[in-house]
N, C-alpha and C positions, 0 to 999 in steps of 0.2 A: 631387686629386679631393675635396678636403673645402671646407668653408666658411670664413670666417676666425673664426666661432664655433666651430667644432669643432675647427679646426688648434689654436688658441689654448688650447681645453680642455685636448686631450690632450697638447698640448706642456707644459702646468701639471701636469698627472697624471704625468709623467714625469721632468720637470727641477727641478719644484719652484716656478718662478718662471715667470712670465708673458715672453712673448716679447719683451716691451719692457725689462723689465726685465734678462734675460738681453744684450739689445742694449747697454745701457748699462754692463752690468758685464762685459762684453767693451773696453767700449770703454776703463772706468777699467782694466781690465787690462794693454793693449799701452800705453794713456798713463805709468803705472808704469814699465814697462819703458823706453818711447822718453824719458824723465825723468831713469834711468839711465845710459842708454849716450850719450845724445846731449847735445848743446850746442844744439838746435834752440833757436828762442825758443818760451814757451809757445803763443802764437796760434797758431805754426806745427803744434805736436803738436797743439791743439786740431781744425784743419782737417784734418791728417792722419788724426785717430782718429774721423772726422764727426761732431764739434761745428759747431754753426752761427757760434758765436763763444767768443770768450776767456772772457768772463764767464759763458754758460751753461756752460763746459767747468767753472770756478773752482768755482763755488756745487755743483754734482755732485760733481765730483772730493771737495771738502772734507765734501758730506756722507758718501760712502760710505769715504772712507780715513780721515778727523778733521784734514788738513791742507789746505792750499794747496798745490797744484800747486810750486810756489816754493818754499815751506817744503820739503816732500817731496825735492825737488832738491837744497837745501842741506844737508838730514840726510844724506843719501847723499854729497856731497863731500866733507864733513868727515873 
């Protein structure tokens, strides 16, 4: 029953971060995880965690965690 101006308000008043934003670091979240446990290719975890493609998944991922997607992958192998 609210506006998507007020949902958005109070959802900031609450969580801290705007609902887009919260969207996106949900998504670097379960990306992290499916990183670790899986051998998926990245495009694939890309589409899986709804990035639109590989490279908006890459340039995101890399800003909010400090690596690649790849990189990230390969720390954890080791």
């Amino acid at each position: 029953g609210l506006s998507k101006y007020h949902f958005s308000r109070r959802f900031k008043q609450r969580t801290g971060q705007s609902p887009y934003q919260f969207v996106i670091y949900e998504r670097v979240r379960t990306a992290r995880r499916l990183l670790r446990v899986t051998t998926h290719p990245l495009a694939q975890i890309a589409l899986d965690v709804g990035f639109s493609s590989q490279s908006h998944f890459t340039r995101t991922f890399k800003r909010h965690v400090g690596a690649t997607p790849g990189r990230y992958r390969a720390a954890w192998r080791e």
